[in-house]
N, C-alpha and C positions, 0 to 999 in steps of 0.2 A: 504494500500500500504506500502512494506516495507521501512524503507528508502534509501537511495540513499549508504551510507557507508556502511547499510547489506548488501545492495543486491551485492557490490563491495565482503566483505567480505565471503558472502558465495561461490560465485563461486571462489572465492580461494580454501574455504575452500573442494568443489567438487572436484578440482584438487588433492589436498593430499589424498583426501580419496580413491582417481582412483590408487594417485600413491600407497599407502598402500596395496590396495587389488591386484595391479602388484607385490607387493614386497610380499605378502601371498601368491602369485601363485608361484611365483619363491623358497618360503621356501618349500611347498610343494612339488613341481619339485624335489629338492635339498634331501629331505626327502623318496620322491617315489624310487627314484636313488639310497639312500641308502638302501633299501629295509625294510624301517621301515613304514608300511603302515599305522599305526594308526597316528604316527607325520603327514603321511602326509594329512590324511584324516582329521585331526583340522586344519590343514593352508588351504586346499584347503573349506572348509567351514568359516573359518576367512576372505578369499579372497572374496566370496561371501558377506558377513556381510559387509565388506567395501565399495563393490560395493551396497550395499543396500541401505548404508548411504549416498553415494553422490547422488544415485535417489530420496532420502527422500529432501534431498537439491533440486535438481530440482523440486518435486512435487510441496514443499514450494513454492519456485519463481513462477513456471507457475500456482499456485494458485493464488500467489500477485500479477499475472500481471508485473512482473518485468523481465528483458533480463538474458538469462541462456546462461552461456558460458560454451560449453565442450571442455575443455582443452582435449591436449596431454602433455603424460609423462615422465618423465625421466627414462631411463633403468633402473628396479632394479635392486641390487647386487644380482648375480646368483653364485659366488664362493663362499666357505667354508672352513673355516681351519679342522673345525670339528661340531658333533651335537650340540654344545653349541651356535656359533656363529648365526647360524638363529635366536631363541628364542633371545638372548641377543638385537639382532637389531630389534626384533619385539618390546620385551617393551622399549625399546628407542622412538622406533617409536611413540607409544604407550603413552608416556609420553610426548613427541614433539606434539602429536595431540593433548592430555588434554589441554598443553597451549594454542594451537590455537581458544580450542572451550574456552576456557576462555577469551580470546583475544575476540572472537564475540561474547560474554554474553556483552562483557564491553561497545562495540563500539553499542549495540542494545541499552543497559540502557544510554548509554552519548545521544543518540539520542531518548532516549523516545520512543521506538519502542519497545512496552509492547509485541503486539501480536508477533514479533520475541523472544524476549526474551523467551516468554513462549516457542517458539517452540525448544528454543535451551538447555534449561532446561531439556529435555531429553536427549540430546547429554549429556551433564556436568554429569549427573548420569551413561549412558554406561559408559562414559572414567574411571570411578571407578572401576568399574568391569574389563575392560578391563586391565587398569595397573595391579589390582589385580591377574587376571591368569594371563599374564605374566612376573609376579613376582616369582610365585607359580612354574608354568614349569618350571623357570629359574634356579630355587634353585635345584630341584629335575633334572632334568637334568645337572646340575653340580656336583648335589649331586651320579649321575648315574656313572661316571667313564666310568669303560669300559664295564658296563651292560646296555647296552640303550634299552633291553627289559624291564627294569625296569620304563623307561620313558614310555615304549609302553603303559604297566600294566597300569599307573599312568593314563594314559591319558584315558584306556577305563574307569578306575574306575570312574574318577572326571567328566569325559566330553564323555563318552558314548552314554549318552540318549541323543536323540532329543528332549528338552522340547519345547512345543510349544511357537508359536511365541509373543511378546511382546505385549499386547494390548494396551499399552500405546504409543507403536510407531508409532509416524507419517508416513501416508502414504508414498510410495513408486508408483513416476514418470512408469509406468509399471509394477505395482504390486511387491512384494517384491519374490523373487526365492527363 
């Protein structure tokens, strides 16, 4: 059984993740609109990934027998000044999640609650990668100017392939999409 302050902290933790993969749908949106379909086609699969990770949260709990709360969310931000401004508030985003799932590493180990910890252990490894691309977009779409087919280019080159999916990740509360 998890304890009583994970299982508090993970359904938090569900909530950011819902609202993250709102706020990848809305970058997407924002991206489709400009008619750069490859930008939009990585947020609108980033929006997914989000959503994957807060069902991975719920699986956890209705694994441990502990109460799963699905929040509602705060409106994402759907304006833009320009192409830069989605990406810049993705790894913001991105970097505000790392601490949170650092935050429920700490609160699982102050409480001895080995088998969360493990489970969150994969969370702490994503957020690496995550901050890392976008980092990466960020530079190269600021680095894009007034060619944002250059961002297109960059995104089929790096993030093209569908590699399959992680075998190390924890199940997903209705299979993972």
């Amino acid at each position: 059984m998890a304890a009583a302050r994970v299982v508090e902290r993970l359904n938090e933790q569900i909530a950011y993740e819902f609202a993250a993969s709102q706020q990848y749908m809305a970058n997407a949106v924002y991206y489709d609109a400009q008619t750069l379909p490859r930008l939009a086609r990585f947020f609108y699969q980033q929006a997914v990934e989000e959503r994957n990770h807060a069902m991975m949260m719920v699986r956890y709990l209705l694994d441990a027998d502990a109460q799963v709360l699905i929040p509602g969310v705060s409106e994402p931000e759907t304006r833009f000044t320009d192409i830069v401004a989605p990406v810049a508030l993705a790894l913001e985003q991105e970097k505000r999640v790392s601490e949170q799932i650092g935050g429920l590493m700490a609160v699982a180990r102050d409480e001895n609650d080995f088998t969360s910890e493990q489970f969150v252990q994969w969370f702490l490894k994503e957020q690496v990668e995550e901050v890392s691309t976008m980092s990466s977009l960020l530079a190269v779409v600021e680095r894009s100017g007034d060619s944002p087919e250059r961002v297109e280019d960059y995104v089929v080159r790096e993030h093209g392939s569908s590699e399959g999916a992680d075998p190390t990740a924890p199940a997903a509360a209705g299979g993972a999409l």
